[in-house]
C-alpha positions, -999 to +999 in steps of 0.1 A: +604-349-704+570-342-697+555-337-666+527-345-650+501-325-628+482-341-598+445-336-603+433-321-570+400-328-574+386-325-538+360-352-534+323-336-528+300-355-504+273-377-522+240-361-525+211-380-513+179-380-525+156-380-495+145-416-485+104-418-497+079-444-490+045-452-503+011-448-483+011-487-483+047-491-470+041-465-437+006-478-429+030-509-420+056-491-397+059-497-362+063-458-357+034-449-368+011-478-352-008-459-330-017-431-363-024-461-387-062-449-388-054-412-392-028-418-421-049-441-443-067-406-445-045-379-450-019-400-471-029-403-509-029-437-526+006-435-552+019-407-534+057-409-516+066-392-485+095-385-464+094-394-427+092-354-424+062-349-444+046-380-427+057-360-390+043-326-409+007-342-417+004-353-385+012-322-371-008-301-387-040-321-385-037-321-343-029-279-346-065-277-363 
């Protein structure tokens, strides 16, 4: 009689691309109300971004 081995196969988390959003899609957030003038500058028309690089843009232009 045969016997069978259990698989251990130890389940890896998911990975997640990041979450990315068009310039047209942040211009409507409530987060970034008050930069909704500043963004429709430094955000490119068919690029996505991340919340971070969104945060990192915004950053970098008030260091300058």
């Amino acid at each position: 009689m045969a016997t069978r081995k259990k698989a251990t196969t130890a389940q890896e988390p998911p990975i997640t691309a990041p979450v990315v959003f068009p310039k047209e899609k942040v211009l409507t957030f409530r987060r970034y109300a008050n930069r909704r003038d500043l963004l429709s500058i430094l955000l490119e028309d068919g690029k996505e971004y991340t919340h971070d690089q969104i945060d990192g843009l915004i950053k970098d232009f008030y260091e300058r």
